[in-house]
C-alpha positions as CSV (number, residue, x, y, z in Angstrom):
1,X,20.7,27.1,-6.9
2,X,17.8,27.8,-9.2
3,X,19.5,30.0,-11.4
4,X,22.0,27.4,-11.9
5,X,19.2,24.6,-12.1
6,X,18.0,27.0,-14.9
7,X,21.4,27.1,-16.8
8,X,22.0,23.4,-16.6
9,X,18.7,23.3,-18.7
10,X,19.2,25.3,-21.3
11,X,19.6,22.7,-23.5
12,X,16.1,21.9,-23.9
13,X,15.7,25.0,-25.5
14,X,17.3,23.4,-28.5
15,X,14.9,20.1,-28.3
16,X,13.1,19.3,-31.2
17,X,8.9,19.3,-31.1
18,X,7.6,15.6,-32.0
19,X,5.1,13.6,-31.3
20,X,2.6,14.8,-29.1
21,X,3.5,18.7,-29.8
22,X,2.8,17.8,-34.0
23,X,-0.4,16.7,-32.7
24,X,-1.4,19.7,-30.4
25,X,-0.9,21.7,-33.5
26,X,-2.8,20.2,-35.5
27,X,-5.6,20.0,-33.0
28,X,-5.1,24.1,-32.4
29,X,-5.2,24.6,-36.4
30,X,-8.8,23.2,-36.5
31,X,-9.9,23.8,-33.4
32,X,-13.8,23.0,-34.7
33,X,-15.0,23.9,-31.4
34,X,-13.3,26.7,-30.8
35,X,-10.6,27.7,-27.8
36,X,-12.5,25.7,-25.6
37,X,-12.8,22.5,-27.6
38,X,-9.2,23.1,-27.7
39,X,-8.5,22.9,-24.2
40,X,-11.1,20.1,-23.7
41,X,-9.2,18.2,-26.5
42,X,-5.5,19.0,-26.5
43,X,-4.4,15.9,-24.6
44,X,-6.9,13.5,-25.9
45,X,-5.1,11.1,-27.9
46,X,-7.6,8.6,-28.7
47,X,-11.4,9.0,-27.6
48,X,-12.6,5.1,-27.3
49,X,-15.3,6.0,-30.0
50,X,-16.0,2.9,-31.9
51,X,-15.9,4.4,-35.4
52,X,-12.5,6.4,-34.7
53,X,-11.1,3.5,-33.7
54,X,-11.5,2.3,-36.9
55,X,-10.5,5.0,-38.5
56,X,-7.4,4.5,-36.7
57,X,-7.3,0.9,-37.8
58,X,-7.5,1.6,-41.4
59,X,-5.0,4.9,-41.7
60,X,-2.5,3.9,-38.4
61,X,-2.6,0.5,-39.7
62,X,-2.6,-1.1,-35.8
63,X,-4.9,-3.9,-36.3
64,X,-4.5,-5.7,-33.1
65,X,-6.0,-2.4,-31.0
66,X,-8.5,-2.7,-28.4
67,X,-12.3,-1.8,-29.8
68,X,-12.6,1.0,-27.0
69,X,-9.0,2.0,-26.6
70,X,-8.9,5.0,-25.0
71,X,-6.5,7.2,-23.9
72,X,-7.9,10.8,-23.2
73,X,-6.5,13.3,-20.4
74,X,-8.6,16.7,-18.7
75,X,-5.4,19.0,-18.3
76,X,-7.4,22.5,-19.6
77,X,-5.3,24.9,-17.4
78,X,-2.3,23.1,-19.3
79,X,-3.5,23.1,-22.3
80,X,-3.9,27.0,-21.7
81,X,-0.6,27.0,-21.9
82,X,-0.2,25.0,-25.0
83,X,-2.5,27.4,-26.8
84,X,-0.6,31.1,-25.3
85,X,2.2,28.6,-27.5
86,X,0.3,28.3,-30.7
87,X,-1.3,31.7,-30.9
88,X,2.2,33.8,-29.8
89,X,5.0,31.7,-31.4
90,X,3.8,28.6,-32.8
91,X,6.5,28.1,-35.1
92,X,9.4,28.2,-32.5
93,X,10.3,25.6,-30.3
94,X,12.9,27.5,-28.3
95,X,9.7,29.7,-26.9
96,X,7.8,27.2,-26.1
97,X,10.7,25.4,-24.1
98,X,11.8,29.0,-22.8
99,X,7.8,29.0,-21.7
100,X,8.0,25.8,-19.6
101,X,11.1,26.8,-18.1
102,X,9.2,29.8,-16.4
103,X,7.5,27.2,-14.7
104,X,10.0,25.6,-13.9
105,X,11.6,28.4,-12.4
106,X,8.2,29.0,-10.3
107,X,8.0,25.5,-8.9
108,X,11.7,25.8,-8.0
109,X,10.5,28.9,-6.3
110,X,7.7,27.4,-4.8
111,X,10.0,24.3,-3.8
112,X,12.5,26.3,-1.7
113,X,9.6,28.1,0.4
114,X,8.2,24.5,1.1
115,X,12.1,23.1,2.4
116,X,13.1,26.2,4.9
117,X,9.2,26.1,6.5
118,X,9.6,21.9,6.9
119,X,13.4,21.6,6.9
120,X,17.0,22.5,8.9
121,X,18.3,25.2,7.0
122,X,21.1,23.3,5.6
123,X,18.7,20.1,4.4
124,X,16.3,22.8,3.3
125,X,19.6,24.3,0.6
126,X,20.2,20.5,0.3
127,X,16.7,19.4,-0.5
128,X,16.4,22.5,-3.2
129,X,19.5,21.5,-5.2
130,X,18.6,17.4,-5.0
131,X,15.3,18.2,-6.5
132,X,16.7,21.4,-9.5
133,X,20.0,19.7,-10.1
134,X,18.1,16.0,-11.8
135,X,18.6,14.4,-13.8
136,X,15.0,13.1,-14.1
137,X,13.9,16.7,-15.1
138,X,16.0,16.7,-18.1
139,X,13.4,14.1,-20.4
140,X,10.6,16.3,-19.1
141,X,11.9,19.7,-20.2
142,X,13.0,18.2,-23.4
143,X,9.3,17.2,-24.4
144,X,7.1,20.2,-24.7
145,X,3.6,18.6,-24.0
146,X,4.9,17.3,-20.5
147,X,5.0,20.8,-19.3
148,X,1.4,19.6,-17.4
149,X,3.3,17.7,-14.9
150,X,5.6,21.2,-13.6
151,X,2.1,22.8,-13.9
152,X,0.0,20.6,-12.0
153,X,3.3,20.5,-9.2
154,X,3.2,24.8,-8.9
155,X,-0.3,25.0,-8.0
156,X,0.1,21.5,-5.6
157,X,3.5,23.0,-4.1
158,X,1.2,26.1,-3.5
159,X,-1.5,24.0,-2.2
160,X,1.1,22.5,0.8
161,X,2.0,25.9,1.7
162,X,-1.3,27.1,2.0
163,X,-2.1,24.0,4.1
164,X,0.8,24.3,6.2
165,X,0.0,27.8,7.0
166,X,-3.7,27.4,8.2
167,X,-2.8,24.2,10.5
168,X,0.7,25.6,11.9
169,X,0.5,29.2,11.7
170,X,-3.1,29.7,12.0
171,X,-3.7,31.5,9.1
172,X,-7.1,30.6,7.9
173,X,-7.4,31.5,4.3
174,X,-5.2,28.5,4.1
175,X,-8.4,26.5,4.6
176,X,-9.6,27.4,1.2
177,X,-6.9,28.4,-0.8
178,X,-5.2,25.1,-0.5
179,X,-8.1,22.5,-1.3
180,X,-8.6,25.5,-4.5
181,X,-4.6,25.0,-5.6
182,X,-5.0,21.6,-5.4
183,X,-8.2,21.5,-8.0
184,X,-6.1,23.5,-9.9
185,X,-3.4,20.9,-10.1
186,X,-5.9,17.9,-10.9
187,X,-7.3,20.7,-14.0
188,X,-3.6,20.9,-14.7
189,X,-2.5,17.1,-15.1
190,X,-4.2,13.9,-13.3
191,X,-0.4,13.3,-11.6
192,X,-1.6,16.1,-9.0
193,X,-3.2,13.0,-6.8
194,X,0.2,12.2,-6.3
195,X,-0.1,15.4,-3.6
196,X,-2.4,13.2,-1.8
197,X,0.6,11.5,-0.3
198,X,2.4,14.2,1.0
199,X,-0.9,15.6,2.9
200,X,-1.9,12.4,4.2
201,X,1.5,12.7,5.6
202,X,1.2,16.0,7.3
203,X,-1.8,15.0,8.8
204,X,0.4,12.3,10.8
205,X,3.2,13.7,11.6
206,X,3.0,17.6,11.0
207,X,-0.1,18.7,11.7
208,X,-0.3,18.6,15.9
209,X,-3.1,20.1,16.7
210,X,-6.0,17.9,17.9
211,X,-6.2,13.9,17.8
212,X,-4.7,11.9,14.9
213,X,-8.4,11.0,13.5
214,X,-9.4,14.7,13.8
215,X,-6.7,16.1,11.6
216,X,-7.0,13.5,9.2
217,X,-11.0,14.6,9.0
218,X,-9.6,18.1,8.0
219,X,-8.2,16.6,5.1
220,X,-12.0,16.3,3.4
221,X,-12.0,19.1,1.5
222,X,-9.0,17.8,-0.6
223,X,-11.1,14.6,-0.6
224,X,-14.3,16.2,-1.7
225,X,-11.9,18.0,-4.4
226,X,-10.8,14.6,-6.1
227,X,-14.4,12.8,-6.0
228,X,-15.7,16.1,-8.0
229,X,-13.1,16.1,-10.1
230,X,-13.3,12.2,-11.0
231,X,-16.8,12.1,-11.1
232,X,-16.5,15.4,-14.3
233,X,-13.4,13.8,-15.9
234,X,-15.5,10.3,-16.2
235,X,-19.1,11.7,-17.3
236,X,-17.0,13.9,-19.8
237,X,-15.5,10.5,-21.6
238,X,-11.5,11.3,-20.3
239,X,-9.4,8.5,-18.7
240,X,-7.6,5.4,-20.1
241,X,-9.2,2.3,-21.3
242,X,-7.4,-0.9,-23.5
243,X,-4.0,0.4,-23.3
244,X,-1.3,-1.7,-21.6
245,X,1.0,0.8,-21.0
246,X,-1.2,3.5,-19.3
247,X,-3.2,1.5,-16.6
248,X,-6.0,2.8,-15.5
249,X,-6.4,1.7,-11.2
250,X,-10.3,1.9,-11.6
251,X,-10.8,0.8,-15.0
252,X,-8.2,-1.9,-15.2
253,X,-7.3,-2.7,-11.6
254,X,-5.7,-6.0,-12.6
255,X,-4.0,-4.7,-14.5
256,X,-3.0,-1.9,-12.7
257,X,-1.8,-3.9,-9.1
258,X,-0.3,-6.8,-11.3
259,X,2.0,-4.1,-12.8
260,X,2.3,-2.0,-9.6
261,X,5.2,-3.6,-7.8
262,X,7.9,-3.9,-10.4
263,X,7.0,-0.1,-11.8
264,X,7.0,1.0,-8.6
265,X,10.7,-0.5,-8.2
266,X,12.0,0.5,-10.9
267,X,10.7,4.2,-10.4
268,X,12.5,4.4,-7.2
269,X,15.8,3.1,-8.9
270,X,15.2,6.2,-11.5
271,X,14.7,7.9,-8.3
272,X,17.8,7.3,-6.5
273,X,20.2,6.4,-9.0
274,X,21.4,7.4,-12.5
275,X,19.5,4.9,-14.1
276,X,16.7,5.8,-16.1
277,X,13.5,4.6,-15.9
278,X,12.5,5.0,-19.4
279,X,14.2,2.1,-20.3
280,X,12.4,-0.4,-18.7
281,X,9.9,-1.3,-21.6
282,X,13.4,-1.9,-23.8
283,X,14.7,-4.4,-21.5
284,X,14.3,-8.3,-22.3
285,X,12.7,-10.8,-19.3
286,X,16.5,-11.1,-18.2
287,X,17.6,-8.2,-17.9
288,X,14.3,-7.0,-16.0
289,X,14.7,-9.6,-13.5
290,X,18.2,-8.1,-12.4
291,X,16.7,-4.1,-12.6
292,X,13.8,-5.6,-10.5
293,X,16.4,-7.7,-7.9
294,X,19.0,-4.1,-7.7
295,X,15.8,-2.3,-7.3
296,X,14.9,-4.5,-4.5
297,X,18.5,-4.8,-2.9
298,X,19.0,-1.0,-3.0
299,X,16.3,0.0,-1.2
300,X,16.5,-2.9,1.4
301,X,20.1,-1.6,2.0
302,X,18.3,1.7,2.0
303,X,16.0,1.2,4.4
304,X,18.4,-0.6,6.5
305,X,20.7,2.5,7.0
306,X,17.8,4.6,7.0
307,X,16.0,3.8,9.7
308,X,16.9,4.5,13.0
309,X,16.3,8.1,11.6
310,X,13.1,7.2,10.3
311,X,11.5,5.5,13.5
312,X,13.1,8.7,15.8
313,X,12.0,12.1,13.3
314,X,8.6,12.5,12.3
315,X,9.9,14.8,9.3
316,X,11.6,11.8,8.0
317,X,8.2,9.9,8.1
318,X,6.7,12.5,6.6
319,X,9.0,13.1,3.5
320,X,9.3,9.4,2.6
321,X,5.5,8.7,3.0
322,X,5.1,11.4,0.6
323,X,7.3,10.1,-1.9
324,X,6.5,6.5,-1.6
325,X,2.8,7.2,-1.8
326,X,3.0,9.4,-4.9
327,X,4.3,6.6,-6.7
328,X,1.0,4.7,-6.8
329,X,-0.7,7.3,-8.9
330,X,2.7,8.0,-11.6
331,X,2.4,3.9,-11.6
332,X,-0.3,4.4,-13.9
333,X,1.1,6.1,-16.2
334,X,4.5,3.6,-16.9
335,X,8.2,3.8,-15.5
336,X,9.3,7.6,-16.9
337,X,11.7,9.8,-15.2
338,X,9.5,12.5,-16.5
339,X,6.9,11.6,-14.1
340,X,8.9,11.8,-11.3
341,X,8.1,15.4,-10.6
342,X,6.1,14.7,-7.5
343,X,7.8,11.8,-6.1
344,X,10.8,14.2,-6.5
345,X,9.6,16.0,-3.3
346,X,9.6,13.9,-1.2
347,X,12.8,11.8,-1.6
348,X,14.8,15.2,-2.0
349,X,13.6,16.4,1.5
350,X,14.3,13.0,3.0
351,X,18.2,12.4,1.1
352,X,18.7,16.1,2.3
353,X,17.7,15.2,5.9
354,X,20.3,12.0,5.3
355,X,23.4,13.8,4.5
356,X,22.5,16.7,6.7
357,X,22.5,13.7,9.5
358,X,25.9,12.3,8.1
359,X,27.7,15.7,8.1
360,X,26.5,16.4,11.4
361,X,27.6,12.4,12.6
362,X,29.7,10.2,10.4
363,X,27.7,6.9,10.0
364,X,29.5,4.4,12.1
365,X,29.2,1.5,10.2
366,X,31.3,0.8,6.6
367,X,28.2,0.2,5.4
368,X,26.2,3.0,6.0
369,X,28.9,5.4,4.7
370,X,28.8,3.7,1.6
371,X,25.6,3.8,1.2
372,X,25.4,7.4,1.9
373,X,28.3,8.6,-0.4
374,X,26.9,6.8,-3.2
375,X,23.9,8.2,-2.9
376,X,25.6,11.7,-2.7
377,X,27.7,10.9,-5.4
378,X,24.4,9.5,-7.6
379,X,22.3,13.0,-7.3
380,X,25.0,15.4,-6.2
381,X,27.5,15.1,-9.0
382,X,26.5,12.9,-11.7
383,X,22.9,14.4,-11.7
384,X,23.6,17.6,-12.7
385,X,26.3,16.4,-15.1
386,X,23.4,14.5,-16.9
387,X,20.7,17.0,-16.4
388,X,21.9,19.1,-19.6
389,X,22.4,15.6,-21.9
390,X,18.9,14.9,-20.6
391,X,17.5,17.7,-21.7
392,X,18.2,16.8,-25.3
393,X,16.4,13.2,-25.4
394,X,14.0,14.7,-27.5
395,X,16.8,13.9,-30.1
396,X,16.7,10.3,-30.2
397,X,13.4,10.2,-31.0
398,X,13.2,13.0,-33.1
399,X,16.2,11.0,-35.1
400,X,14.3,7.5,-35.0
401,X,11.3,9.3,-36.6
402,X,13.3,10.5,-39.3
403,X,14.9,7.7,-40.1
404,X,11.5,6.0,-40.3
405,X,10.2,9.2,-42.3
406,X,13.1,8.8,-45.1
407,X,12.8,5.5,-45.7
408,X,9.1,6.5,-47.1
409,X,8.3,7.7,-50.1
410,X,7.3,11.1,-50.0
411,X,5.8,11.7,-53.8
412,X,1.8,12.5,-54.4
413,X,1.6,8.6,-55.9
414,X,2.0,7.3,-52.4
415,X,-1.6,8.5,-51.5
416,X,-2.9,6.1,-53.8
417,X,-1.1,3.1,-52.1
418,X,-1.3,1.2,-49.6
419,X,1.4,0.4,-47.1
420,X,1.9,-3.2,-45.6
421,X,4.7,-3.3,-43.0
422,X,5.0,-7.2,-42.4
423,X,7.2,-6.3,-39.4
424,X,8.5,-3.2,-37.4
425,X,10.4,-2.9,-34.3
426,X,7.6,-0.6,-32.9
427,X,4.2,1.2,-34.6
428,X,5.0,4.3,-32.7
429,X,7.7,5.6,-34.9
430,X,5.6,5.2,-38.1
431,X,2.8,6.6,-36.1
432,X,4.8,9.6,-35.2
433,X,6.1,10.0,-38.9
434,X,2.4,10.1,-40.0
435,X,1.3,12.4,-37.2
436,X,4.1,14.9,-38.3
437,X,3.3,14.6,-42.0
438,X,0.1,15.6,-41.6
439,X,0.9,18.8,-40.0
440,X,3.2,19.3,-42.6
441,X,0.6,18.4,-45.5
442,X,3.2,16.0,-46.6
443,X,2.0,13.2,-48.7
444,X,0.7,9.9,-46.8
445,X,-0.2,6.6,-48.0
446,X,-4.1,6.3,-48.1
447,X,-4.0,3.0,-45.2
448,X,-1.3,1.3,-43.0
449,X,-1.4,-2.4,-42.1
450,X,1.2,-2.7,-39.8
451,X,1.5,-7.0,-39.5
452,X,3.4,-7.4,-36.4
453,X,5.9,-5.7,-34.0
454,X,8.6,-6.9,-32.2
455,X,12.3,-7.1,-31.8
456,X,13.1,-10.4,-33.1
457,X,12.8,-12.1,-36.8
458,X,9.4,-13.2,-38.2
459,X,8.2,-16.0,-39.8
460,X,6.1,-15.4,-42.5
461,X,4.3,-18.2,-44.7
462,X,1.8,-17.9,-47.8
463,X,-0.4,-21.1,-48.3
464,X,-2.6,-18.7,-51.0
465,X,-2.3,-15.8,-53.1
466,X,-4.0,-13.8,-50.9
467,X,-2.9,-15.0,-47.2
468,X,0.1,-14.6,-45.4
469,X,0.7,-16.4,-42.0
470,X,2.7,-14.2,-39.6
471,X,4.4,-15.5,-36.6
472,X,7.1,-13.2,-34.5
473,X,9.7,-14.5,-32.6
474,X,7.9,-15.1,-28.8
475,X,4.4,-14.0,-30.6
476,X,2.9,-10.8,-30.9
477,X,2.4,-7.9,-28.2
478,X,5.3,-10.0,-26.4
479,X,7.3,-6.5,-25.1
480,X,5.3,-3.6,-22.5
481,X,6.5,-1.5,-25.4
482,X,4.3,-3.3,-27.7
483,X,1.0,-2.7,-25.8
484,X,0.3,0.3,-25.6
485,X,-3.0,0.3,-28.0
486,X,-3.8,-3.6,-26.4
487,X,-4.1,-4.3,-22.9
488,X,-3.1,-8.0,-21.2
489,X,-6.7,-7.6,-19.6
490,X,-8.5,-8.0,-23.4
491,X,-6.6,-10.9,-24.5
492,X,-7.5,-12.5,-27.6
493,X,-8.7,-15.5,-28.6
494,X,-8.4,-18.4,-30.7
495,X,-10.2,-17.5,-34.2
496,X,-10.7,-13.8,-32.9
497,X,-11.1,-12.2,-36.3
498,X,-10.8,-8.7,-37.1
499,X,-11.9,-6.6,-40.1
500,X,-10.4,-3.8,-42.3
501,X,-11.6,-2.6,-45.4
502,X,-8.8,-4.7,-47.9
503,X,-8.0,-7.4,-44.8
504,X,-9.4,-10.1,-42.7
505,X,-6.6,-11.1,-39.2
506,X,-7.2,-14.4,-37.8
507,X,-6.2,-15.7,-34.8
508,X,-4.3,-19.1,-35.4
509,X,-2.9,-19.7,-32.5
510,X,-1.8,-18.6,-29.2
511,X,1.1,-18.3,-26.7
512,X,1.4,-19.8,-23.7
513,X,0.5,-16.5,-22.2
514,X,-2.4,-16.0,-24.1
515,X,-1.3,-13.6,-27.1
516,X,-1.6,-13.9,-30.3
517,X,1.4,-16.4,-31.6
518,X,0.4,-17.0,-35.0
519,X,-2.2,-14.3,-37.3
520,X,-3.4,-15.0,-41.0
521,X,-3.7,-12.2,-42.6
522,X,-6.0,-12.1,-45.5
523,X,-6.2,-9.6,-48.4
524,X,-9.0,-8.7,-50.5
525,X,-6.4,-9.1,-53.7
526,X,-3.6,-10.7,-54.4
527,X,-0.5,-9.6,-52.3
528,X,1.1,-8.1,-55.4
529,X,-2.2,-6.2,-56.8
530,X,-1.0,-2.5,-57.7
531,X,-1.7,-0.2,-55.1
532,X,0.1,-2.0,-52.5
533,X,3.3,-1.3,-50.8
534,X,5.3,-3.5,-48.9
535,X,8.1,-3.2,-46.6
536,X,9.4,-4.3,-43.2
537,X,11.7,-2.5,-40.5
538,X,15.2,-2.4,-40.9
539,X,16.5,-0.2,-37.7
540,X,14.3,2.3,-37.1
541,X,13.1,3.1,-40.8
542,X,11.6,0.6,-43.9
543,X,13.2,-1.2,-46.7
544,X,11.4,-2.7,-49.5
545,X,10.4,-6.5,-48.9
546,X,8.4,-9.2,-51.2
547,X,6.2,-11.8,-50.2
548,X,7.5,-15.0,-50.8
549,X,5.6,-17.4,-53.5
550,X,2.8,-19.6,-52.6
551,X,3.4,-22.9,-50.7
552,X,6.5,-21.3,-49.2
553,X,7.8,-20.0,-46.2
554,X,10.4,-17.0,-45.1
555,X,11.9,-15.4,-42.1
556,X,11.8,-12.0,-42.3
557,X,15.2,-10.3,-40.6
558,X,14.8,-8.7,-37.0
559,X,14.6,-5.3,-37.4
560,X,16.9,-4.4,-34.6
């Protein structure tokens, strides 16, 4: 099954590097402080310094960023791995997805040893092929610099062994070795907490030796191990701050639980079902309300079925626990099939132990059969029919950046100009065009002002010859999508100003929800002055646009 999990992902050794891989690059070309400043900054995407920020501001062009916006992750064992990448082959993307397939391979490895010592035989084979053959690993093998999530899962898969040797088997370098694996899985990628779940879980229902409250005391070690390894990652600057689309629990915890339950759902339908999460950030306030209400009805319908099973095995307790609890932690980090990696475990143990049940006893009920061969037929047969188109999703947004990248002009004169974007379906594909040029040495305008984002038409006013008043349809920051750089939990205000070098934004007005519905924008020149270039979005890329005359007002298309 692995070597057939292995073949279905051969794809992704034909995914394109973007993004975050342009970036790592870039990072490992300068590397000013040396191999280690590498692997101390290979995942830091922006620091919360004040004066990048603006830096940020002025060349990314994303005015309406928080002041501290931070994003910044302590992953150094996987950005080992990133810079074996850059030093060996760092001009071949086939390598490096041929690299993260070896890990792959290992967790795979790792995963079957884990099954036959806590599963039947059969649920054990079924469990394996659940978790290799889906779909949900496709968009993480196709995307180089999530490698940190199969990473941080070897040495936590390791970890469980090691735990479940010492308590059932009595082998006591157990003790040590697993609290050590697990460290080596928070060093690898934060999603390693997610283990915590599956452990607490053991402690209940596996683990049978002493009291309840005694074998849950044996779990300190692995608690000692997170409160070291929070207590380094914040005194070294790392976590998330001002971003609405990674929410940090501590930081943000408003945020965070407000968030929570309908990431949570829809995660479990990415889960379960063919239907990825990644879309969720795409989908308009209608649409989310009926992924939230299936969400809600499948697992109700679910649990229903599933529970006579649930309140008789302890295993069963155990798996689900596991999975249900590793969800908190991936919650932070936004609906992804990508980060499904460790709540993977446990749902593919407990669907194993579900059909294992049903082959053994046909469900009685209608119902229940129903249930149960649509789940089969969900991550039995169209799973690894999509796992190989999955493994290519890199493609998409390798083409949207393109698109955004030719619509730019590329000749040495742009780096005198300016460029104004009045409205965009999204920063990030500009961003990503910029990140790639520069790794190229491709020519770059000298700033960005990126107006406003969204998905629907813009009205755009001039009362002056130096102001334009900018109001997308249902305000600004309206989509999750849109938020990334801007967290709900910073709102701004009424006459909340903010400065650039050649611009002044004013806030003129607000939604009913508290964002920005109406921003003056007001440039040091007049809009036309030389040196200035402006545009808006047209699909994913730019087209040229002109501001309207004084006194008059425009809708500017929707770029989608």
């Amino acid at each position: 099954m692995i070597a057939v999990a292995l073949v279905l992902s051969l794809p992704s050794l034909f995914a394109p590097l973007v993004a975050d891989e342009h970036l790592q690059a870039s990072r490992w070309r300068d590397r000013r402080g040396g191999i280690i400043g590498f692997l101390g900054d290979c995942f830091v995407f922006a620091s919360g310094d004040l004066a990048e920020g603006r830096e940020r501001m002025e060349h990314l062009g994303a005015w309406w960023a928080a002041p501290d916006f931070r994003v910044a992750f302590w992953r150094p064992l996987s950005a080992a791995t990133h810079a074996i990448d850059l030093a060996l082959w760092p001009g071949s993307a086939a390598l490096m997805h041929a690299h993260t397939l070896l890990w792959l391979a290992v967790l795979l490895a790792l995963l079957a040893a884990l099954f036959r010592r806590l599963l039947p035989p059969r649920a054990a084979i079924l469990a394996l092929a659940l978790y290799a053959w889906d779909d949900a690993r496709g968009g993480l093998l196709s995307w180089v610099a999530n490698r940190h999530a199969l990473i941080a899962a070897v040495f936590c898969v390791g970890a469980l062994l090691a735990h479940d040797r010492w308590k059932r088997d009595g082998w006591r370098h157990g003790a040590w070795l697993g609290p050590l694996l697990f460290a080596a899985g928070l060093l690898s990628s934060e999603m390693a907490l997610a283990t915590t779940g599956l452990l607490f879980g053991h402690a209940l229902w596996i683990d049978r030796d002493g009291s309840r409250a005694r074998r849950l005391v044996r779990l300190a070690p692995y608690l000692l191990v997170v409160i070291a390894w929070q207590a380094i990652y914040s005194a070294k600057g790392y976590g998330v701050v001002g971003s609405g689309g990674y929410v940090h629990p501590l930081h943000d915890p408003r945020g965070y639980f407000g968030q929570l339950p309908a990431r949570a759902l829809v995660l479990a339908l990415g889960q379960l079902t063919p239907l990825a999460s990644d879309f969720w950030p795409f989908y308009p306030p209608p649409a989310r309300l009926v992924v939230v209400a299936s969400a809600i009805a499948l697992l109700l319908v679910v649990a229903k079925v599933a529970w006579p099973r649930v309140a008789s095995e302890r295993s069963s307790r155990f798996w689900l626990l596991g999975a249900a609890l590793a969800i908190l932690p991936v919650a932070a980090a936004g609906p992804g099939d990508r980060n499904l990696v460790f709540v993977g475990i446990g749902a593919s143990a407990a669907l194993a132990l579900a059909f294992d049940a049903s082959v053994r006893e046909t469900p009685s009920s209608r119902g229940a059969r129903f249930v149960v061969g649509a789940l089969a037929v969900f991550n039995l047969a169209l799973a690894p029919v999509l796992l190989p188109l999955k493994c290519l999703a890199n493609f998409n947004m390798e083409r949207m950046r393109a698109e955004a990248d030719a619509s730019i002009p590329r000749a040495p004169s742009i780096s005198e100009e300016t460029l104004v974007v009045v409205s965009a379906a999204t920063e990030g594909t500009i961003f990503f065009v910029w990140t790639q040029r520069e790794a190229a040495g491709v020519p770059m305008p000298r700033g960005t002002r990126i107006l406003s984002t969204g998905f629907g038409p813009t009205s755009v006013s001039r009362p002056d010859a130096v102001t334009l008043r900018v109001s997308p349809q249902g305000g600004f920051l309206a989509g999750e999508m849109h938020r990334l750089m801007r967290s709900p939990s910073q709102p701004f205000h009424v006459n909340d100003v903010v400065e650039l070098s050649d611009m002044r934004a004013t806030v003129v007005a607000l939604t009913d929800g508290g964002r920005p519905r109406t921003v003056e924008f007001r440039f040091a020149t007049p809009l036309e002055s030389v040196g200035r270039r402006w545009m808006r979005g047209e699909g994913m890329g730019l087209v040229p646009w002109t501001p309207p005359p004084v006194g008059e007002t425009v809708v500017v298309p929707a770029p989608l």
